[in-house]
N, C-alpha and C positions, 0 to 999 in steps of 0.2 A: 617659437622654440626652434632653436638651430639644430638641423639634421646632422647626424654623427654620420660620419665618413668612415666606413668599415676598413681596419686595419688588414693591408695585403703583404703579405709575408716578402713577394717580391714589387716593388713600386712598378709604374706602367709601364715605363719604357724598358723592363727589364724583360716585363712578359713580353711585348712585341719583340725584341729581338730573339729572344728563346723560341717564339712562336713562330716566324721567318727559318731559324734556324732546324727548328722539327721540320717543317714542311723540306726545306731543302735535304734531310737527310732521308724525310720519307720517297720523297721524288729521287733519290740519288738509290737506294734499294730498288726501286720499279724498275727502273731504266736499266738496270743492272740485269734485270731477267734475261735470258735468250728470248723469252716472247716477243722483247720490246724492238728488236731489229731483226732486219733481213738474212741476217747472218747464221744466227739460229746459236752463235755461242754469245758469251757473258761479253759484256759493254767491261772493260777497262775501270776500274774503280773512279781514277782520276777523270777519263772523259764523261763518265755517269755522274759525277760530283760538279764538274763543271758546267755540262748541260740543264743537270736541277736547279744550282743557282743562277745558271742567265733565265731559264724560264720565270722562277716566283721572283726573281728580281724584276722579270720581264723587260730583258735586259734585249736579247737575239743574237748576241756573240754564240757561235758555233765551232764545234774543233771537228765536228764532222755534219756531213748536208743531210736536214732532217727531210728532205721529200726524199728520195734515196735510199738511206740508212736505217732509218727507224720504219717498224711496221706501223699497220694500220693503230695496235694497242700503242704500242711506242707514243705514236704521236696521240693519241688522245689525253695519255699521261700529261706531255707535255700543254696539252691545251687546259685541259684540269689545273695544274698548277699555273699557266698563265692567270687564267680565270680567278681564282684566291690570291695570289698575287697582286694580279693589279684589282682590284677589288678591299684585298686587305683580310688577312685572316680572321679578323673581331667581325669584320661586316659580314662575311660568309656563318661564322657563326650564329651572330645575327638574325641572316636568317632563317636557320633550322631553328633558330630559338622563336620565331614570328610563327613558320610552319605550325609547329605545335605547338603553339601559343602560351609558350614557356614565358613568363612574367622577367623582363628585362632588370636587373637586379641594379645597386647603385655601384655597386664595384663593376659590373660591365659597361656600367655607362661613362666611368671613368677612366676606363680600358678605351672604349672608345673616343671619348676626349681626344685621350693621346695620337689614336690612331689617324683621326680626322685630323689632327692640328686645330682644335678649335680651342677658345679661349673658357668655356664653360660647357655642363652636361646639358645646359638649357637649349630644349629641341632635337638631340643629338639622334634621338629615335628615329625622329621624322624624319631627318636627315637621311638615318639610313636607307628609312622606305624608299625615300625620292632616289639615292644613290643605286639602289636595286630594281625599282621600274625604270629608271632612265638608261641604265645598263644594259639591261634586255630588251627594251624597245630599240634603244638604236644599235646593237648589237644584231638582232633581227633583222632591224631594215637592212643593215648592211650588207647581211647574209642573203637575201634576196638579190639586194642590185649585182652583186659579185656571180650571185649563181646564173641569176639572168643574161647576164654578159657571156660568162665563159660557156654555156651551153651550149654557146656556137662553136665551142672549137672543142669540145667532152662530151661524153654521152652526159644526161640532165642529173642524175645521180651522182656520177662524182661531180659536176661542177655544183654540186648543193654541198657535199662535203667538203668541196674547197673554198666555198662559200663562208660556211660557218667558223672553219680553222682560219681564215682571212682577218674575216672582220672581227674575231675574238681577240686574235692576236693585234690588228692593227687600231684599233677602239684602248687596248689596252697597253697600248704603244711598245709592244714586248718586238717586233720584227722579225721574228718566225716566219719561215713559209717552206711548203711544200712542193714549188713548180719543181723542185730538182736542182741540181749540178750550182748550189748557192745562185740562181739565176737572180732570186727575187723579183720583182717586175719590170727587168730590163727589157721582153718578149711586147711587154704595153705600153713603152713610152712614151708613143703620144696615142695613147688610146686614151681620150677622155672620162668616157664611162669609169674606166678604172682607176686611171689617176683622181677622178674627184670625188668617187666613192672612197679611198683610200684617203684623200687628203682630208675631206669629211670625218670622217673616223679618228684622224690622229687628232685634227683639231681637237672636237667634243670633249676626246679623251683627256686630251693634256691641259683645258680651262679649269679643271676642277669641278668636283660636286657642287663645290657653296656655289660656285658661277652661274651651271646650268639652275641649281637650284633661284636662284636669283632673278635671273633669265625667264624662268618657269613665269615667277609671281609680277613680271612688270608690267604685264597687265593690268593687273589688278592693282598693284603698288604707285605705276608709274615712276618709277626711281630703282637704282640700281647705288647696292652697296658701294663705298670705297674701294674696298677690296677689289669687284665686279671691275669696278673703270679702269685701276691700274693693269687688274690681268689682262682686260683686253685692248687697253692698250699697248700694252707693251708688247703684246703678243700679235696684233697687230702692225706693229714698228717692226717686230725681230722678223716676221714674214716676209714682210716687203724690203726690208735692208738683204735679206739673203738673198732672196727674188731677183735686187738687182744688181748685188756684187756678181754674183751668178753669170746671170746674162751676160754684162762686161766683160767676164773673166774669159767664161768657155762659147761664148758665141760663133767662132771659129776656127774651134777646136774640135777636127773630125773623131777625136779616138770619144769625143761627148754630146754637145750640142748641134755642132758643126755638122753631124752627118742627119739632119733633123731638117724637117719645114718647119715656116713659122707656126705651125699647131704642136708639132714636135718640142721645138725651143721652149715654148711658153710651159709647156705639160708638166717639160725635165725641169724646167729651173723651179718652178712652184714646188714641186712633189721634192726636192731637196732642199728646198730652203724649209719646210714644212718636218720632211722626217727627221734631220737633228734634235726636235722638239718632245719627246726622244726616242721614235717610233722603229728607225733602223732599219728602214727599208730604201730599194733602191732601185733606180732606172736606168741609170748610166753605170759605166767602170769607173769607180771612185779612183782607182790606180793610175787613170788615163789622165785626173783631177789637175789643175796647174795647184803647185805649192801653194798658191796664194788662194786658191779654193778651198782646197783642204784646211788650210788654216782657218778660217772664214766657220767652217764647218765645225772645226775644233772649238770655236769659242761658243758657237750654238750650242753644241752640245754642253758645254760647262753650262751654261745659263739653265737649257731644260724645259722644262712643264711648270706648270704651278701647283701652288699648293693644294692640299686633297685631291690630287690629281692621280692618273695614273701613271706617271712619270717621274721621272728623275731628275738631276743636276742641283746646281743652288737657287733653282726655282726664279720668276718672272718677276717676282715682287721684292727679293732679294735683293735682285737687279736694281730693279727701278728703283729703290730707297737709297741702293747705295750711290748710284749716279745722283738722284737728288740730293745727297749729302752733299754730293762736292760739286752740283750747281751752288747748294746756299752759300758754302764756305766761300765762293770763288764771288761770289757774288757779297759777302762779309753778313749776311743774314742766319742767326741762332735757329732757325728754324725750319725744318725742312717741310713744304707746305705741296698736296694733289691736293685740287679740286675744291680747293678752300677751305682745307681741310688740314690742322697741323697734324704731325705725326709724334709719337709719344719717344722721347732719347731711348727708351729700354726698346724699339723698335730698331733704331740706329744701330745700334749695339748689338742687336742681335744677326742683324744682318751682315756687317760688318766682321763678326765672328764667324758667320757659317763660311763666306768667301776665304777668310783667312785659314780655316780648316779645311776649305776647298783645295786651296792653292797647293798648302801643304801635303796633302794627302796624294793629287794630285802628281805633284814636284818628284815626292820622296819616292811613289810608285817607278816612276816615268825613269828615275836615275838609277834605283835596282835594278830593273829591267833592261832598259842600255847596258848593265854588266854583264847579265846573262844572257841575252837574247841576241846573235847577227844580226840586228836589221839596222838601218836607219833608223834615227833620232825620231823624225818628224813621225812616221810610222810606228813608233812604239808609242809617243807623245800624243798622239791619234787614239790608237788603241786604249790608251790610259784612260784617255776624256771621254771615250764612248761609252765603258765598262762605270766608271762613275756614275756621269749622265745616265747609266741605264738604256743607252740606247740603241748599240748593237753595230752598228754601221763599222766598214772594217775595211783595212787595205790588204787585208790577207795573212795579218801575222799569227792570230789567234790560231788556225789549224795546225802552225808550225811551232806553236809554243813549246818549250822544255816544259817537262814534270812542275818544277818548281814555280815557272811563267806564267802556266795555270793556276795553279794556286794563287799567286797573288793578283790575277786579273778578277779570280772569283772573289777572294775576300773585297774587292776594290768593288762589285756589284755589288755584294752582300751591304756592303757600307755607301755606296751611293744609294740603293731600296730604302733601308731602313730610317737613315739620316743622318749626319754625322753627328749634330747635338744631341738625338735619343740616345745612341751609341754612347758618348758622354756622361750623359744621366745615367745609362744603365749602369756603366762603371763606377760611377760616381753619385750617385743618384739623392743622397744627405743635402740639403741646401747650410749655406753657412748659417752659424747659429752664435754670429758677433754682433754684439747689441753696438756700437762704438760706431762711429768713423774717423777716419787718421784727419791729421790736416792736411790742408790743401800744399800742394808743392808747384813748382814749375819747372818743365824744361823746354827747350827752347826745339822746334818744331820746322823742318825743313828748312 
Protein backbone atom coordinates (compact mmCIF):
# COMPACT_ATOMS: atom_id res chain seq x y z
CA UNK A 1 0.00 0.00 0.00
CA UNK A 2 1.49 3.53 -1.21
CA UNK A 3 1.98 6.03 1.58
CA UNK A 4 0.10 9.30 0.90
CA UNK A 5 2.32 12.40 0.79
CA UNK A 6 0.66 14.89 3.17
CA UNK A 7 -0.72 18.00 1.31
CA UNK A 8 1.64 21.29 2.14
CA UNK A 9 -0.04 24.46 1.72
CA UNK A 10 3.31 25.86 0.60
CA UNK A 11 5.66 23.26 -1.61
CA UNK A 12 9.38 22.74 -0.26
CA UNK A 13 11.30 25.06 -1.88
CA UNK A 14 8.79 27.75 -0.97
CA UNK A 15 9.42 27.01 2.87
CA UNK A 16 13.20 27.05 2.41
CA UNK A 17 13.24 30.25 1.01
CA UNK A 18 10.64 31.85 3.38
CA UNK A 19 12.81 30.10 6.02
CA UNK A 20 16.35 31.74 4.83
CA UNK A 21 14.28 34.66 4.52
CA UNK A 22 12.90 34.74 8.57
CA UNK A 23 16.29 33.96 9.83
CA UNK A 24 17.69 36.92 7.62
CA UNK A 25 15.14 39.30 8.98
CA UNK A 26 15.48 37.91 12.52
CA UNK A 27 19.34 38.46 12.33
CA UNK A 28 18.71 41.91 10.68
CA UNK A 29 16.55 43.08 14.18
CA UNK A 30 19.48 41.64 16.64
CA UNK A 31 22.25 43.40 14.80
CA UNK A 32 20.11 46.27 14.92
CA UNK A 33 20.26 46.53 18.74
CA UNK A 34 22.92 49.10 20.31
CA UNK A 35 23.99 45.84 22.36
CA UNK A 36 25.19 44.38 19.14
CA UNK A 37 28.22 47.04 18.56
CA UNK A 38 30.73 49.12 20.06
CA UNK A 39 29.14 52.10 19.43
CA UNK A 40 26.31 51.76 21.83
CA UNK A 41 23.83 53.35 19.03
CA UNK A 42 21.46 51.46 16.56
CA UNK A 43 23.35 49.65 13.38
CA UNK A 44 21.78 51.39 10.19
CA UNK A 45 18.94 49.34 8.92
CA UNK A 46 20.50 48.70 5.47
CA UNK A 47 24.07 47.59 7.01
CA UNK A 48 22.08 45.34 9.67
CA UNK A 49 20.24 43.81 6.71
CA UNK A 50 23.15 43.17 4.77
CA UNK A 51 25.46 41.76 7.47
CA UNK A 52 22.36 39.14 8.43
CA UNK A 53 22.23 38.06 4.90
CA UNK A 54 26.02 37.49 4.26
CA UNK A 55 26.14 35.68 7.52
CA UNK A 56 23.03 32.96 7.04
CA UNK A 57 24.00 33.16 3.45
CA UNK A 58 27.44 32.49 5.05
CA UNK A 59 28.43 34.46 2.51
CA UNK A 60 31.62 37.06 4.65
CA UNK A 61 31.07 40.21 2.60
CA UNK A 62 31.28 43.04 5.21
CA UNK A 63 30.23 46.88 4.90
CA UNK A 64 31.88 47.32 8.19
CA UNK A 65 34.85 44.94 10.21
CA UNK A 66 33.18 42.69 12.61
CA UNK A 67 36.28 42.20 15.09
CA UNK A 68 36.11 46.01 15.74
CA UNK A 69 32.56 47.05 15.23
CA UNK A 70 30.36 44.44 16.65
CA UNK A 71 30.56 43.52 20.35
CA UNK A 72 31.09 40.48 22.03
CA UNK A 73 26.71 39.70 21.65
CA UNK A 74 26.98 41.35 18.12
CA UNK A 75 29.39 38.65 17.02
CA UNK A 76 27.91 35.66 18.62
CA UNK A 77 24.63 36.81 16.76
CA UNK A 78 26.43 36.61 13.83
CA UNK A 79 28.14 33.12 14.51
CA UNK A 80 24.49 31.78 15.53
CA UNK A 81 23.18 32.50 12.11
CA UNK A 82 26.45 31.30 10.38
CA UNK A 83 25.84 28.09 12.27
CA UNK A 84 21.99 27.54 10.88
CA UNK A 85 23.01 28.80 7.77
CA UNK A 86 25.56 26.71 6.72
CA UNK A 87 23.98 23.80 8.41
CA UNK A 88 20.44 24.61 6.92
CA UNK A 89 17.53 25.77 8.79
CA UNK A 90 15.46 22.10 8.41
CA UNK A 91 18.66 20.37 9.72
CA UNK A 92 18.94 22.78 12.80
CA UNK A 93 15.50 22.03 13.42
CA UNK A 94 16.10 18.71 13.13
CA UNK A 95 17.85 18.65 15.76
CA UNK A 96 15.74 20.10 18.52
CA UNK A 97 13.39 17.77 16.93
CA UNK A 98 16.01 14.63 17.84
CA UNK A 99 16.65 16.50 21.30
CA UNK A 100 13.33 15.98 22.41
CA UNK A 101 12.68 13.09 20.59
CA UNK A 102 9.99 14.64 18.60
CA UNK A 103 9.01 11.92 15.91
CA UNK A 104 10.31 13.21 12.36
CA UNK A 105 7.03 13.48 10.42
CA UNK A 106 6.97 12.67 6.45
CA UNK A 107 6.32 16.29 5.53
CA UNK A 108 9.71 17.11 7.28
CA UNK A 109 11.43 14.70 5.83
CA UNK A 110 10.34 16.11 2.42
CA UNK A 111 11.42 19.43 3.67
CA UNK A 112 14.46 17.96 4.10
CA UNK A 113 14.74 16.27 0.68
CA UNK A 114 14.76 19.55 -0.67
CA UNK A 115 16.97 21.01 1.69
CA UNK A 116 19.80 18.27 1.26
CA UNK A 117 19.34 17.98 -2.66
CA UNK A 118 18.75 14.46 -2.37
CA UNK A 119 16.82 12.46 -4.78
CA UNK A 120 14.46 10.54 -2.16
CA UNK A 121 13.35 10.77 1.80
CA UNK A 122 15.26 7.34 1.89
CA UNK A 123 17.76 7.76 4.87
CA UNK A 124 17.48 11.50 4.99
CA UNK A 125 17.33 11.15 8.94
CA UNK A 126 20.42 9.35 9.13
CA UNK A 127 21.72 11.69 7.01
CA UNK A 128 21.13 14.28 9.28
CA UNK A 129 22.64 12.58 12.36
CA UNK A 130 25.86 12.12 10.46
CA UNK A 131 25.59 15.93 9.17
CA UNK A 132 25.28 17.01 12.87
CA UNK A 133 28.05 14.69 14.51
CA UNK A 134 30.44 15.47 11.70
CA UNK A 135 29.69 19.18 12.10
CA UNK A 136 30.61 19.29 15.70
CA UNK A 137 33.35 16.97 15.75
CA UNK A 138 35.30 18.87 13.29
CA UNK A 139 33.97 22.09 14.21
CA UNK A 140 35.57 21.13 17.76
CA UNK A 141 38.78 19.93 16.55
CA UNK A 142 39.20 23.01 14.73
CA UNK A 143 38.52 25.04 17.55
CA UNK A 144 41.13 23.55 19.46
CA UNK A 145 44.14 23.62 16.85
CA UNK A 146 43.21 27.53 16.27
CA UNK A 147 43.04 28.11 20.17
CA UNK A 148 46.29 26.17 20.62
CA UNK A 149 48.15 28.19 18.21
CA UNK A 150 47.01 31.67 18.96
CA UNK A 151 47.51 31.24 22.64
CA UNK A 152 50.83 32.16 22.05
CA UNK A 153 50.15 35.33 20.88
CA UNK A 154 46.51 35.89 23.47
CA UNK A 155 45.84 35.34 26.81
CA UNK A 156 44.25 31.11 26.40
CA UNK A 157 40.76 32.51 26.78
CA UNK A 158 40.30 34.72 24.11
CA UNK A 159 42.34 32.57 21.87
CA UNK A 160 39.62 29.77 22.64
CA UNK A 161 36.94 32.31 21.79
CA UNK A 162 38.76 33.09 18.60
CA UNK A 163 39.11 29.49 18.25
CA UNK A 164 35.59 28.59 18.10
CA UNK A 165 34.33 31.91 16.01
CA UNK A 166 37.16 30.66 13.42
CA UNK A 167 36.47 27.29 12.86
CA UNK A 168 32.49 27.87 12.95
CA UNK A 169 32.81 30.34 10.49
CA UNK A 170 35.56 28.76 8.21
CA UNK A 171 34.06 24.80 8.33
CA UNK A 172 31.06 26.68 7.21
CA UNK A 173 32.84 28.54 4.50
CA UNK A 174 31.00 31.78 5.68
CA UNK A 175 34.74 34.11 5.98
CA UNK A 176 33.96 36.04 9.00
CA UNK A 177 36.60 36.96 11.32
CA UNK A 178 37.33 38.89 14.13
CA UNK A 179 41.34 39.70 14.08
CA UNK A 180 40.21 43.30 13.36
CA UNK A 181 40.88 46.17 10.70
CA UNK A 182 39.25 43.33 7.87
CA UNK A 183 42.87 41.75 8.28
CA UNK A 184 41.68 38.15 8.07
CA UNK A 185 44.73 35.97 8.04
CA UNK A 186 47.08 38.04 6.45
CA UNK A 187 49.11 38.38 10.16
CA UNK A 188 49.52 34.00 9.47
CA UNK A 189 50.59 33.59 5.97
CA UNK A 190 52.94 31.36 6.26
CA UNK A 191 51.96 30.14 9.50
CA UNK A 192 51.31 26.49 8.75
CA UNK A 193 49.37 25.47 11.79
CA UNK A 194 46.83 28.14 10.64
CA UNK A 195 46.90 27.97 7.12
CA UNK A 196 46.17 24.11 7.20
CA UNK A 197 43.79 24.25 10.07
CA UNK A 198 41.84 26.66 8.11
CA UNK A 199 42.42 24.94 4.69
CA UNK A 200 41.13 21.70 6.60
CA UNK A 201 38.11 23.37 7.54
CA UNK A 202 37.07 24.83 4.27
CA UNK A 203 37.93 21.57 2.52
CA UNK A 204 35.38 19.21 4.78
CA UNK A 205 33.04 21.97 4.63
CA UNK A 206 32.55 22.52 0.99
CA UNK A 207 32.67 18.13 -0.03
CA UNK A 208 29.39 17.93 1.20
CA UNK A 209 27.48 15.82 3.82
CA UNK A 210 26.81 12.80 1.24
CA UNK A 211 30.72 12.94 0.59
CA UNK A 212 31.95 12.87 4.28
CA UNK A 213 29.03 10.62 4.80
CA UNK A 214 30.45 8.33 2.11
CA UNK A 215 33.97 8.77 3.30
CA UNK A 216 32.71 7.67 6.78
CA UNK A 217 31.23 4.05 5.40
CA UNK A 218 34.43 3.04 2.90
CA UNK A 219 35.63 1.02 5.18
CA UNK A 220 33.21 -0.95 5.54
CA UNK A 221 31.74 -0.52 1.91
CA UNK A 222 35.04 -0.32 0.14
CA UNK A 223 33.50 1.78 -2.67
CA UNK A 224 32.74 5.24 -2.91
CA UNK A 225 29.53 6.71 -4.57
CA UNK A 226 29.52 8.41 -8.18
CA UNK A 227 28.79 11.40 -6.69
CA UNK A 228 31.82 10.97 -4.03
CA UNK A 229 34.51 10.57 -7.17
CA UNK A 230 33.31 13.48 -9.23
CA UNK A 231 33.23 15.79 -6.05
CA UNK A 232 36.58 14.98 -5.32
CA UNK A 233 37.79 14.91 -8.14
CA UNK A 234 37.00 17.87 -9.33
CA UNK A 235 37.76 19.43 -6.33
CA UNK A 236 40.86 18.24 -6.32
CA UNK A 237 41.53 19.47 -10.03
CA UNK A 238 40.09 22.97 -9.06
CA UNK A 239 42.74 22.95 -5.98
CA UNK A 240 45.63 22.21 -7.75
CA UNK A 241 44.75 24.44 -11.16
CA UNK A 242 44.42 27.49 -8.62
CA UNK A 243 47.49 26.29 -6.60
CA UNK A 244 49.41 26.73 -9.85
CA UNK A 245 48.04 29.61 -11.87
CA UNK A 246 48.65 31.28 -8.50
CA UNK A 247 52.21 30.63 -8.07
CA UNK A 248 53.02 31.58 -11.92
CA UNK A 249 51.07 34.44 -11.63
CA UNK A 250 52.11 36.24 -8.07
CA UNK A 251 55.54 34.37 -7.47
CA UNK A 252 57.16 37.72 -7.92
CA UNK A 253 54.96 39.87 -7.03
CA UNK A 254 56.13 41.73 -3.54
CA UNK A 255 52.84 43.69 -2.93
CA UNK A 256 51.87 39.10 -2.56
CA UNK A 257 53.84 36.16 -2.82
CA UNK A 258 56.87 37.90 -3.65
CA UNK A 259 57.57 39.27 -0.27
CA UNK A 260 57.31 35.37 1.09
CA UNK A 261 59.86 32.25 1.44
CA UNK A 262 59.36 29.31 -0.05
CA UNK A 263 57.04 28.18 3.07
CA UNK A 264 55.42 31.58 2.75
CA UNK A 265 54.61 31.02 -1.22
CA UNK A 266 53.33 27.65 -0.85
CA UNK A 267 50.94 28.44 2.47
CA UNK A 268 49.64 31.74 0.28
CA UNK A 269 49.01 30.09 -2.90
CA UNK A 270 47.13 26.89 -1.24
CA UNK A 271 45.05 28.91 1.32
CA UNK A 272 43.72 30.92 -1.92
CA UNK A 273 43.26 28.63 -4.51
CA UNK A 274 41.29 26.75 -1.40
CA UNK A 275 39.22 29.77 -0.07
CA UNK A 276 37.20 30.80 -3.49
CA UNK A 277 35.69 27.34 -2.77
CA UNK A 278 33.65 29.55 -1.01
CA UNK A 279 35.26 30.25 2.28
CA UNK A 280 36.45 34.11 1.76
CA UNK A 281 39.11 34.36 3.57
CA UNK A 282 42.36 35.59 3.07
CA UNK A 283 46.27 35.99 3.46
CA UNK A 284 47.36 38.30 0.93
CA UNK A 285 46.03 41.93 -0.34
CA UNK A 286 43.76 40.51 -3.03
CA UNK A 287 44.06 44.45 -4.49
CA UNK A 288 47.80 43.87 -4.80
CA UNK A 289 46.27 40.57 -7.14
CA UNK A 290 47.52 40.79 -11.01
CA UNK A 291 44.21 41.00 -13.19
CA UNK A 292 44.82 37.64 -14.26
CA UNK A 293 44.76 36.39 -10.70
CA UNK A 294 41.82 37.86 -9.70
CA UNK A 295 40.13 36.67 -12.71
CA UNK A 296 41.44 33.06 -12.08
CA UNK A 297 39.68 33.57 -8.63
CA UNK A 298 36.50 34.87 -10.13
CA UNK A 299 35.80 31.67 -11.98
CA UNK A 300 36.58 29.75 -8.66
CA UNK A 301 34.26 31.30 -7.14
CA UNK A 302 31.46 30.82 -9.78
CA UNK A 303 32.09 27.16 -9.65
CA UNK A 304 32.07 26.99 -5.57
CA UNK A 305 31.41 23.88 -3.20
CA UNK A 306 29.39 21.08 -3.76
CA UNK A 307 26.41 20.03 -3.31
CA UNK A 308 24.84 19.50 0.30
CA UNK A 309 27.61 21.41 1.23
CA UNK A 310 28.05 24.48 3.01
CA UNK A 311 28.81 26.60 0.20
CA UNK A 312 27.92 28.32 -2.61
CA UNK A 313 28.27 28.92 -6.59
CA UNK A 314 26.99 26.32 -9.35
CA UNK A 315 28.53 23.71 -7.38
CA UNK A 316 31.61 21.03 -8.46
CA UNK A 317 29.37 18.53 -10.23
CA UNK A 318 27.64 21.11 -12.18
CA UNK A 319 31.02 21.86 -13.42
CA UNK A 320 32.15 18.58 -14.15
CA UNK A 321 28.87 17.28 -16.15
CA UNK A 322 28.88 20.27 -18.13
CA UNK A 323 32.62 20.02 -19.31
CA UNK A 324 31.75 16.37 -19.77
CA UNK A 325 28.98 17.42 -22.13
CA UNK A 326 31.28 19.04 -24.28
CA UNK A 327 34.11 16.44 -24.16
CA UNK A 328 31.37 13.75 -25.57
CA UNK A 329 29.90 16.36 -28.14
CA UNK A 330 33.45 17.20 -29.21
CA UNK A 331 34.33 13.85 -29.22
CA UNK A 332 30.70 12.90 -31.40
CA UNK A 333 29.58 10.54 -28.41
CA UNK A 334 25.54 10.57 -27.09
CA UNK A 335 26.65 10.04 -23.87
CA UNK A 336 28.25 11.68 -21.26
CA UNK A 337 30.13 8.83 -19.28
CA UNK A 338 32.46 9.10 -15.12
CA UNK A 339 33.81 6.22 -14.07
CA UNK A 340 31.77 3.87 -16.35
CA UNK A 341 29.12 5.17 -15.42
CA UNK A 342 26.50 7.01 -17.91
CA UNK A 343 24.84 9.96 -16.66
CA UNK A 344 21.05 10.40 -17.00
CA UNK A 345 20.03 13.69 -20.13
CA UNK A 346 17.57 15.14 -17.19
CA UNK A 347 21.20 15.51 -15.51
CA UNK A 348 22.70 17.44 -18.61
CA UNK A 349 19.91 19.56 -18.54
CA UNK A 350 19.86 20.41 -15.39
CA UNK A 351 23.19 21.51 -15.08
CA UNK A 352 23.32 23.23 -18.05
CA UNK A 353 20.32 25.32 -16.65
CA UNK A 354 21.73 26.21 -13.26
CA UNK A 355 25.05 27.75 -15.39
CA UNK A 356 22.92 29.52 -17.74
CA UNK A 357 20.91 31.08 -14.79
CA UNK A 358 24.38 31.52 -13.29
CA UNK A 359 25.69 33.53 -15.98
CA UNK A 360 22.60 35.50 -16.22
CA UNK A 361 22.10 36.46 -12.78
CA UNK A 362 25.56 37.00 -12.61
CA UNK A 363 25.90 39.30 -16.02
CA UNK A 364 22.48 41.38 -15.19
CA UNK A 365 23.98 42.06 -11.39
CA UNK A 366 27.58 42.89 -12.47
CA UNK A 367 25.82 45.57 -15.36
CA UNK A 368 23.41 47.31 -12.83
CA UNK A 369 26.04 47.91 -10.68
CA UNK A 370 28.75 49.33 -13.14
CA UNK A 371 25.73 52.00 -13.29
CA UNK A 372 25.74 52.81 -10.02
CA UNK A 373 28.64 52.10 -8.47
CA UNK A 374 32.45 54.24 -9.44
CA UNK A 375 34.52 51.35 -9.44
CA UNK A 376 36.14 49.40 -12.06
CA UNK A 377 34.46 46.83 -14.05
CA UNK A 378 36.62 43.84 -13.11
CA UNK A 379 36.00 44.87 -9.19
CA UNK A 380 32.37 45.07 -9.38
CA UNK A 381 32.46 41.85 -11.66
CA UNK A 382 34.52 40.35 -8.56
CA UNK A 383 32.35 41.48 -6.06
CA UNK A 384 29.17 39.96 -8.05
CA UNK A 385 30.77 36.44 -8.25
CA UNK A 386 31.75 36.32 -4.51
CA UNK A 387 28.33 37.40 -3.23
CA UNK A 388 26.74 34.56 -5.59
CA UNK A 389 29.48 32.04 -4.85
CA UNK A 390 28.64 32.83 -1.22
CA UNK A 391 32.02 33.54 -0.56
CA UNK A 392 33.05 36.78 0.58
CA UNK A 393 36.40 37.48 -0.67
CA UNK A 394 36.41 41.30 -1.70
CA UNK A 395 38.65 44.00 -3.37
CA UNK A 396 37.17 46.55 -1.24
CA UNK A 397 33.99 47.67 -2.93
CA UNK A 398 31.44 46.20 -0.62
CA UNK A 399 32.11 48.96 2.34
CA UNK A 400 31.73 51.56 -0.23
CA UNK A 401 28.51 50.40 -1.67
CA UNK A 402 25.47 53.02 -2.41
CA UNK A 403 22.19 52.12 -0.37
CA UNK A 404 20.90 50.55 -3.48
CA UNK A 405 24.56 48.44 -4.20
CA UNK A 406 23.61 46.83 -0.99
CA UNK A 407 20.65 45.74 -1.78
CA UNK A 408 21.48 44.07 -4.73
CA UNK A 409 24.73 42.46 -3.57
CA UNK A 410 22.52 40.91 -0.67
CA UNK A 411 19.55 39.72 -2.71
CA UNK A 412 22.65 38.22 -5.04
CA UNK A 413 23.68 36.08 -1.72
CA UNK A 414 20.21 35.51 -0.76
CA UNK A 415 20.09 33.78 -4.34
CA UNK A 416 23.43 32.26 -4.46
CA UNK A 417 22.46 30.43 -0.43
CA UNK A 418 19.25 29.27 -1.52
CA UNK A 419 19.65 28.26 -5.22
CA UNK A 420 18.79 29.68 -8.12
CA UNK A 421 16.47 26.54 -9.21
CA UNK A 422 14.67 26.31 -5.59
CA UNK A 423 14.10 30.14 -6.17
CA UNK A 424 12.40 28.91 -9.49
CA UNK A 425 10.29 26.39 -8.07
CA UNK A 426 9.37 28.51 -5.37
CA UNK A 427 7.93 30.91 -7.86
CA UNK A 428 7.02 28.60 -9.96
CA UNK A 429 6.77 25.71 -8.11
CA UNK A 430 3.37 23.63 -10.45
CA UNK A 431 5.28 21.14 -12.69
CA UNK A 432 3.77 20.99 -16.24
CA UNK A 433 0.62 19.04 -16.36
CA UNK A 434 0.80 18.37 -20.67
CA UNK A 435 0.15 14.98 -21.34
CA UNK A 436 1.52 15.51 -25.29
CA UNK A 437 4.93 16.09 -26.85
CA UNK A 438 5.40 18.43 -29.99
CA UNK A 439 7.24 17.06 -32.89
CA UNK A 440 10.56 16.95 -33.43
CA UNK A 441 12.05 20.06 -35.29
CA UNK A 442 15.46 21.28 -36.32
CA UNK A 443 17.71 24.03 -36.30
CA UNK A 444 20.80 24.34 -37.31
CA UNK A 445 23.52 24.63 -34.22
CA UNK A 446 26.87 26.61 -34.36
Amino acid sequence: MAMAVPKMRFAPPQILAMGYAVMVLIGTLLLMLPISNTTGQPLPLIDAFFTATSAVCVTGLVVVDTGTFFSTFGQMVILVLIQIGGLGFMTMATLFALVFQRRISLRDRLLLQEAMNQGSVEGIVRLIRRVLYYSLAIEAAGALLFAARLAFDMPFGRALYYGVFHSVSFFNNAGFDIFGDFRSLTDYADDPIMNLTAIALIVLGGLGFIVLSDLADFRSKKKLSLHSKVVLATTGFLILLGFVVILIFEWSNTGTLGRFGWGGKFWSAMLQSVTPRTAGINSVDLTALHHSTQFMLLILMFIGASPGSTGGGIKTTTFAVTIGAMIAMMRGREDVVFFRQRLARERILKALTIILLALALVIVVSMILSATEDHDFIVILFETASAFGTVGLSLGLTPELSTFGKVMIALTMFAGRVGLLTLVYALKPKKSTEKFRYPEGKIIIG
